[in-house]
C-alpha positions as CSV (number, residue, x, y, z in Angstrom):
1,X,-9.3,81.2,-42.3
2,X,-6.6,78.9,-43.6
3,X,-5.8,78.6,-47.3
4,X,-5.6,75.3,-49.0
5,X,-1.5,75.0,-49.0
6,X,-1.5,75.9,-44.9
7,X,-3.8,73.6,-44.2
8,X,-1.8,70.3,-46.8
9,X,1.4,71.5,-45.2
10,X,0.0,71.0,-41.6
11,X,-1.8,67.8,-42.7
12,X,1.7,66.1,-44.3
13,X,3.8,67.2,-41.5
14,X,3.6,64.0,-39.1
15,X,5.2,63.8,-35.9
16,X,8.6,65.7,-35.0
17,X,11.7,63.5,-34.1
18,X,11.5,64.7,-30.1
19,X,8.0,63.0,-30.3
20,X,9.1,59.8,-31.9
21,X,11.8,59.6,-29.5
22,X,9.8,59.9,-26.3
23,X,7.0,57.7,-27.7
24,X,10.0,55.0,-27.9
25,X,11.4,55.8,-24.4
26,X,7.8,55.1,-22.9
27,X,7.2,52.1,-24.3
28,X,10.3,51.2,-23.6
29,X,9.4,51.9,-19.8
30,X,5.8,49.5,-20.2
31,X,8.2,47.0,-22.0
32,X,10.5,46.8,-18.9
33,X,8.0,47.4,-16.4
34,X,6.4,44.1,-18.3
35,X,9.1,42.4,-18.3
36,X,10.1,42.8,-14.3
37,X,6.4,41.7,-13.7
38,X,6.7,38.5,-15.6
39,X,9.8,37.9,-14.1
40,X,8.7,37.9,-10.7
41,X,5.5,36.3,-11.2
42,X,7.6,33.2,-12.9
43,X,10.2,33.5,-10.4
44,X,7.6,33.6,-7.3
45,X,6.1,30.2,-9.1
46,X,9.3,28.6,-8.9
47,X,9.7,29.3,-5.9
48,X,6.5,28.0,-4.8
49,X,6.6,25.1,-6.5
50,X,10.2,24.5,-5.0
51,X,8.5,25.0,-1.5
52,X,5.9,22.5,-2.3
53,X,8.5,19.9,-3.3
54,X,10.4,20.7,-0.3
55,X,7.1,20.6,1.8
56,X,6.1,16.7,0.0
57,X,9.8,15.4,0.4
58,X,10.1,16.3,4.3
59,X,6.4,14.8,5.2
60,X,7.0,11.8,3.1
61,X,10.7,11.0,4.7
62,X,9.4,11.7,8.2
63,X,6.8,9.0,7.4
64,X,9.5,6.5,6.5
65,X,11.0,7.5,9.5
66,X,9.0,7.1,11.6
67,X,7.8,3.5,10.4
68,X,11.4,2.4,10.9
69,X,12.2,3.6,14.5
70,X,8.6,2.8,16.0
71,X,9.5,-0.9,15.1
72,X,12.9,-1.0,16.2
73,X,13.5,-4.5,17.6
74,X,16.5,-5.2,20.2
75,X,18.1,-7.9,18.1
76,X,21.6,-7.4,17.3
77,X,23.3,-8.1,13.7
78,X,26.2,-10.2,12.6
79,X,28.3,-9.3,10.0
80,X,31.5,-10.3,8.5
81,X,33.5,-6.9,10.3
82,X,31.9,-8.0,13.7
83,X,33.3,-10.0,16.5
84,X,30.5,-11.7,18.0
85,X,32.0,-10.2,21.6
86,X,31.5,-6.5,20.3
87,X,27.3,-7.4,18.9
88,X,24.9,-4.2,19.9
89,X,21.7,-3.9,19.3
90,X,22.1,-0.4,17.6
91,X,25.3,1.3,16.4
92,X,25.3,5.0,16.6
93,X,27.5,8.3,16.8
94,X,30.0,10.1,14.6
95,X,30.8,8.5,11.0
96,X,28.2,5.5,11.5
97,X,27.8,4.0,8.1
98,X,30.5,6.9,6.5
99,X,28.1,9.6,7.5
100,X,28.7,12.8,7.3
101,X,27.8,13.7,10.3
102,X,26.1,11.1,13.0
103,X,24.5,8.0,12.0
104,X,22.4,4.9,12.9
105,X,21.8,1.7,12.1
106,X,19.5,-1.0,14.0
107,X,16.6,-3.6,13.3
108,X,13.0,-3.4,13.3
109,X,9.9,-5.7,12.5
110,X,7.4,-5.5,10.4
111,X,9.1,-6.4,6.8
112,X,6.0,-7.4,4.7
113,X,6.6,-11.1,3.9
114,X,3.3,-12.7,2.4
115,X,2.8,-16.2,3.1
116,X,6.1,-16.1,3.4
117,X,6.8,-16.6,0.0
118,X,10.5,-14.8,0.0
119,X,13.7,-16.5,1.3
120,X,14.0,-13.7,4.2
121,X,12.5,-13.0,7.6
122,X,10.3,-10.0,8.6
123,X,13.4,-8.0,9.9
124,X,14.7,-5.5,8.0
125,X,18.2,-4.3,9.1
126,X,18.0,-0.3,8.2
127,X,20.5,3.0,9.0
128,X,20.5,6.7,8.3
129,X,23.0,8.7,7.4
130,X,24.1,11.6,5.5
131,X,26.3,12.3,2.7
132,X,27.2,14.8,0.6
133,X,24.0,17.1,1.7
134,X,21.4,13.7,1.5
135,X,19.7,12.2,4.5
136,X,20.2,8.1,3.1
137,X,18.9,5.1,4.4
138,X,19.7,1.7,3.9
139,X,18.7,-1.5,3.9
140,X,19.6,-4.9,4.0
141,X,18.0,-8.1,2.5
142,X,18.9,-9.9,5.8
143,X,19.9,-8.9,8.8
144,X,22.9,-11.0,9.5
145,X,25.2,-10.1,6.2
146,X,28.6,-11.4,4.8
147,X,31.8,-9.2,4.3
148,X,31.7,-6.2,2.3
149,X,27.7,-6.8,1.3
150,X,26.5,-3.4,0.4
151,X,23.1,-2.0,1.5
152,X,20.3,-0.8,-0.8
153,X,20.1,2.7,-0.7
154,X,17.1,5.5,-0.9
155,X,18.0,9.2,-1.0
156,X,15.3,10.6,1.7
157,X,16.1,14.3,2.2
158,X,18.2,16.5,-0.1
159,X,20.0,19.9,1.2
160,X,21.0,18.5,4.3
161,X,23.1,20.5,6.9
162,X,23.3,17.6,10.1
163,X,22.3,14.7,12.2
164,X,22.0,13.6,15.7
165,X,20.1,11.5,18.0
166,X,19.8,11.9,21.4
167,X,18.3,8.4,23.4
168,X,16.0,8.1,26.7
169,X,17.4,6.5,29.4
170,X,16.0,8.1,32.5
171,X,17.4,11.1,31.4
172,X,18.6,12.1,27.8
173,X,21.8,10.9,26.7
174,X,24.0,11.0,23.4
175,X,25.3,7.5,22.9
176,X,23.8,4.1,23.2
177,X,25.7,1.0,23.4
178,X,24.0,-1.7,25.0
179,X,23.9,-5.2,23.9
180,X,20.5,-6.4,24.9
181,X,18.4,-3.0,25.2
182,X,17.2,-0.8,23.1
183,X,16.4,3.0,24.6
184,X,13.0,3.8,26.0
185,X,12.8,6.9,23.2
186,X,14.5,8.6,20.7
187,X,15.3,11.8,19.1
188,X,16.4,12.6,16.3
189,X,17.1,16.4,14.8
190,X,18.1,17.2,11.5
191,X,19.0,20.5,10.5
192,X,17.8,21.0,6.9
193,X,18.7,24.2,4.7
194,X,15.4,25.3,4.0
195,X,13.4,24.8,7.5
196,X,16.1,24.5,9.9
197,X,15.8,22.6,12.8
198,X,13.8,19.5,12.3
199,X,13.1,17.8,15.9
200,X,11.3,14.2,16.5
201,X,10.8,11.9,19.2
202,X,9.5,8.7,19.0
203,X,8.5,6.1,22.0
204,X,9.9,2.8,21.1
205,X,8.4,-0.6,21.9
206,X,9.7,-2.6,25.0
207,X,12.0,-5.1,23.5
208,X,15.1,-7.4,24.7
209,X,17.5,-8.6,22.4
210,X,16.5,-11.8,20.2
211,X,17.3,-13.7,17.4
């Protein structure tokens, strides 16, 4: 049986330093372990909330996209730069409009006018092009425009890697230059950086040019 001063000296003895040391080092463990779990939790959020925003952009751009080529309109534009000889219906290829990459730039129909109450017609004169990693489109208050006017611009796409068009013509070809016509369809592909290869065609109207 132990005596009363055994028994105080094993009550007031506490814990050794070796203890104290590898109670620290295991919470120490949990406190990291912790930590990398809340890291990748927040880092998988912002990652899916990137995705999402990626995801929104892309379907609201193909949308404006596709409102603007399934009204293209065969009606050439005159600008200041433009000899009347030299008019197309739509301008396209390598460094269209400063891009990047390829460009494009027509008409199309379909400008909401009500009552007519603005001093403009219902075409809108629109191109796509890509700078500095953005798919941009712009627009012009009228389709016919004076020297050195410069186009509203909208930043569509971000992260952008390349353009081109292909156009319908029987078969599928890579330029389109005629002054009267506009192709039967159209493709367009842009290569973004976070799904790749981005392919659509669109059927256009039948249409000869116009003023």
């Amino acid at each position: 049986m132990l005596n009363n001063k055994s028994y105080q000296h094993k009550k007031n003895s506490g814990f050794t330093l070796i203890e104290l040391l590898i109670a620290i080092a295991i919470f120490a463990v949990l406190s990291f372990s912790a930590y990398q779990i809340l890291q990748g939790v927040l880092r998988s959020g912002q990652i899916s909330k990137e995705h999402d925003e990626n995801l929104v952009e892309i379907q609201r751009g193909m949308l404006l996209i596709e409102r603007d080529f399934v009204q293209m309109v065969a009606r050439s534009s005159r600008t200041g730069n433009t000899d009347d000889d030299n008019l197309q219906v739509l301008y396209t290829g390598k460094n269209t409009l400063d891009s990047d990459y390829e460009g494009i730039e027509f008409n199309r129909v379909g400008w909401a006018n009500p009552l007519n109450l603005l001093p403009r017609s219902n075409i809108l004169r629109v191109g796509y092009r890509v700078q500095e990693g953005q798919l941009q489109r712009l627009y012009y208050l009228h389709p016919d425009t004076v020297s050195d006017e410069e186009p509203e611009q909208q930043v569509i796409l971000h992260d952008i890697e390349n353009l081109t068009f292909r156009f319908w013509d029987e078969n599928w070809v890579s330029s389109w230059s005629s002054s009267s016509e506009i192709p039967t369809g159209i493709e367009i592909t842009i290569t973004s950086k976070h799904y790749g290869e981005l392919k659509r065609v669109f059927i256009l109207p039948n249409s000869v040019v116009g003023n």
